[in-house]
N, C-alpha and C positions, 0 to 999 in steps of 0.2 A: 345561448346554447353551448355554448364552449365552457364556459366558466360550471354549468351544471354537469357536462361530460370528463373534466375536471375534478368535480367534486365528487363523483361517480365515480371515480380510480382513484382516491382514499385510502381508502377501507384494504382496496388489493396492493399498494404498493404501504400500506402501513402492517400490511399482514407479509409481507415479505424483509420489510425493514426489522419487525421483531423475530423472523424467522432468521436472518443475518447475526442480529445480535446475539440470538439463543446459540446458533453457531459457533460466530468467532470466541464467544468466552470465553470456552472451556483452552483455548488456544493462549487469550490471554494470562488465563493465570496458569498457565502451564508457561509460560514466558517468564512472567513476572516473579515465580516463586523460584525458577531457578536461580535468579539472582538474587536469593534472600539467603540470611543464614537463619539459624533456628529460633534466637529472639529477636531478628527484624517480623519474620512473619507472626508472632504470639501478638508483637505491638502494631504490626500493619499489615493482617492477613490478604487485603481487597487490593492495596493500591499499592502504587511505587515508594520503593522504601532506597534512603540513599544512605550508605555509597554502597552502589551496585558491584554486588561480588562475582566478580568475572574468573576468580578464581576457584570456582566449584568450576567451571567449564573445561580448565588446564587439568583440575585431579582429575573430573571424567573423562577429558580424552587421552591422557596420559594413560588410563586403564585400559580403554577399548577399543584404541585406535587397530592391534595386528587384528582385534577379532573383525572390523569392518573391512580391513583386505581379505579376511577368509569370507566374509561375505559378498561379497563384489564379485574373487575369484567364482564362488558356487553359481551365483545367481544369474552373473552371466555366461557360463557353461549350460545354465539351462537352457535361458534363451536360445542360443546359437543350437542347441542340439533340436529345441522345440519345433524352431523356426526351418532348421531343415529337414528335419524327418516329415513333419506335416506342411509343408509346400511340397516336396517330393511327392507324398501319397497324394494330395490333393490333384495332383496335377497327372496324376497316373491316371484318377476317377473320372476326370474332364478329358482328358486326350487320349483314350484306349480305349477298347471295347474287348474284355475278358470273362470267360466263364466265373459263378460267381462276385462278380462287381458288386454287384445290390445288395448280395448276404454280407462280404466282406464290412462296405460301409455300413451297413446296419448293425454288424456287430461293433463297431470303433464306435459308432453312437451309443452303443448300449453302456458303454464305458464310464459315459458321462451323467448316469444313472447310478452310479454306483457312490456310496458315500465312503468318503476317505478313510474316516475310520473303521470301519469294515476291513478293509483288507488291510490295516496297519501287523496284527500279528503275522499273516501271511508273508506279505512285504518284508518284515524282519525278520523272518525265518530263512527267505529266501538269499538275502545280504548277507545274514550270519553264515547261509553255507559258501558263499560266494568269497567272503575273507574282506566282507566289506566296510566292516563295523569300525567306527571312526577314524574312518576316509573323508577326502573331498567325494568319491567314487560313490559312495553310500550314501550322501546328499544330491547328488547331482544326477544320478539316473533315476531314481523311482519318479521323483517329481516332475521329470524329463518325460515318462512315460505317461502320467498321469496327467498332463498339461498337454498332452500333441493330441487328444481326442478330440476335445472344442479347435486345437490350434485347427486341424484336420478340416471341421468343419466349416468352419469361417471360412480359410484359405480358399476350399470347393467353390462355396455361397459365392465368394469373389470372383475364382476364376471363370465359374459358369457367365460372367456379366462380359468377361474380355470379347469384342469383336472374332468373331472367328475370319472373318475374312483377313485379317492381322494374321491369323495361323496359318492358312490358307496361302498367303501372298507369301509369304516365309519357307511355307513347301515348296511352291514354284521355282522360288529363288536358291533352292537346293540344302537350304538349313535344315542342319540335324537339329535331333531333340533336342540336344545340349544348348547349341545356339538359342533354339525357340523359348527352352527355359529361363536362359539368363539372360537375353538381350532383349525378351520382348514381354514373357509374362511379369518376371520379378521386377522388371521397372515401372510395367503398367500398375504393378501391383504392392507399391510401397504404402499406401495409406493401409490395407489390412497386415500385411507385418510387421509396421509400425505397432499395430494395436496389440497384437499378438505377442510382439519382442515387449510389449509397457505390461501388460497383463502379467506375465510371466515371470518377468521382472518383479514385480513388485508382491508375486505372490512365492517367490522364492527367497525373498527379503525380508518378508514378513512372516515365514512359517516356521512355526514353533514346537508344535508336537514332532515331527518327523525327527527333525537335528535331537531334541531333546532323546530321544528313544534310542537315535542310531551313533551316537559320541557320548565321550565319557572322559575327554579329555580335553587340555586348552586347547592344542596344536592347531582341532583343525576347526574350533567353536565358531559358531557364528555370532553375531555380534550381538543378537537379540534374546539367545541366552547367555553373553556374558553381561547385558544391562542390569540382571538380578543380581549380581558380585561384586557391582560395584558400592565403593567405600569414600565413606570419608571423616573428619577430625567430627568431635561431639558437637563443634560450631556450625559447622556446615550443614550437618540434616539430613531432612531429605530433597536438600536443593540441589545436592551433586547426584543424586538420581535423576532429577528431573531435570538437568543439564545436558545429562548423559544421553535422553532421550532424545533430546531434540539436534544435538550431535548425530546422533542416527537415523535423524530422519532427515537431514540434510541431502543426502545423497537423491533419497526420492523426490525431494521439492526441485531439487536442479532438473530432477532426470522430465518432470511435469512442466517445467519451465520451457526443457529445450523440445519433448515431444507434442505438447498437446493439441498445437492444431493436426498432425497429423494421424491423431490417436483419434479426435473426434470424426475425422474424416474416412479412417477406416470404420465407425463404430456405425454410423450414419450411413456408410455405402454398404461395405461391403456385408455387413452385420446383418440387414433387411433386405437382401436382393434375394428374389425369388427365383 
């Protein structure tokens, strides 16, 4: 019976092994080719090719390294501005009872209905009369604005879940709001601003039209359009591009490393509470 229930899971862990593989490839030869120059990969496109040129890694970071501080700087401004304007409103829609409530939150939902590009001419009309045009200032608010709708909503989703009787024992005990906010929801409530601060993150890291629209200069580039500018000798290729990349996606792999059980744990709770 064992040996047939056995054979019977196959089929499913052989369709996930190819599903694995089909996956990790494109990862490896995005490894592998950065440390190739341009006639290792002609004579050894598939496989490891020696001696491994570590030195496409030093030209491309030597090229992109200020633009990955200009990214860091932007994307964690967003977060932090994300994370508190929409734990703030969240927590206003959970703890108050005001004329309009329902209309308000249903229009911040309606928000996230809206596709990004639609309102990118808007958006830049509005920066250009603002004097925002390649600033940090011009990347870090719009996206800021446009990421606190879902932030908004998740946050609610979660808060609605906190015991009230926690809020409750907190009023008794003479706690102002401020207290109640930060001593008892924001710590009850770290797994969905975990998810919220990694969301945000990672889509203000990786967004590409907006910077591209609203800069026009190195100063304040982000680092995923200075990847298209980078160079290097005839030898090299295009393996100091694809060095380059993986240089830039370092940051995300650590940032995944250090959040993710706490990311699944907000995505899992607080993401489907009703």
């Amino acid at each position: 019976m064992r040996l047939k229930k056995n054979l019977m899971g196959v089929p499913h862990y052989g369709s996930l092994f190819l599903l694995l593989i089909l996956t990790l490839f494109p990862f490896y030869m995005l490894i592998v080719s950065s440390l190739k120059y341009t006639e290792q990969s002609i004579h050894n496109f598939w496989g490891i090719s020696f001696p491994l040129r570590i030195d496409n890694y030093t030209t491309a970071f030597n090229q992109i390294w200020p633009f990955i501080g200009n990214t860091l700087l932007i994307s964690s401004c967003i977060v932090i501005g994300v994370v508190l304007i929409s734990s703030l409103a969240a927590y206003s829609f959970v703890r108050f009872n005001y004329p309009g409530k329902q209309i308000l939150f249903l229009l911040i939902l309606s928000l996230m209905m809206i596709p990004g590009y639609l309102i990118l001419i808007p958006q830049f009309l509005l920066v250009q009369k603002l004097d925002m045009l390649n600033t940090y200032q011009g990347q870090i608010f719009p996206p800021m604005a446009f990421g606190a709708a879902m932030a908004t909503f998740l946050m609610k989703t979660f808060f609605e879940g906190i015991p009230k009787s926690l809020i409750e024992a907190a009023d008794m005990e003479g706690a102002g709001e401020r207290q109640i906010f930060f001593k008892i929801v924001i710590p009850l409530s770290l797994p969905i601003v975990s998810t919220v601060a990694i969301i945000n993150f990672l889509a203000g890291w990786n967004n590409y039209i907006w910077p591209l629209v609203a800069t026009n200069g190195d100063s304040v580039k982000p680092v995923i359009l200075a990847l298209s500018t980078i160079t290097g000798n005839m030898d090299q290729g295009t393996g100091v591009k694809l060095a380059g990349y993986i240089i830039s996606s370092l940051p995300l792999l650590l940032l995944f490393m250090v959040a993710t059980k706490p990311f699944i744990a907000g995505v899992t709770s607080g993401a489907v509470k009703g």
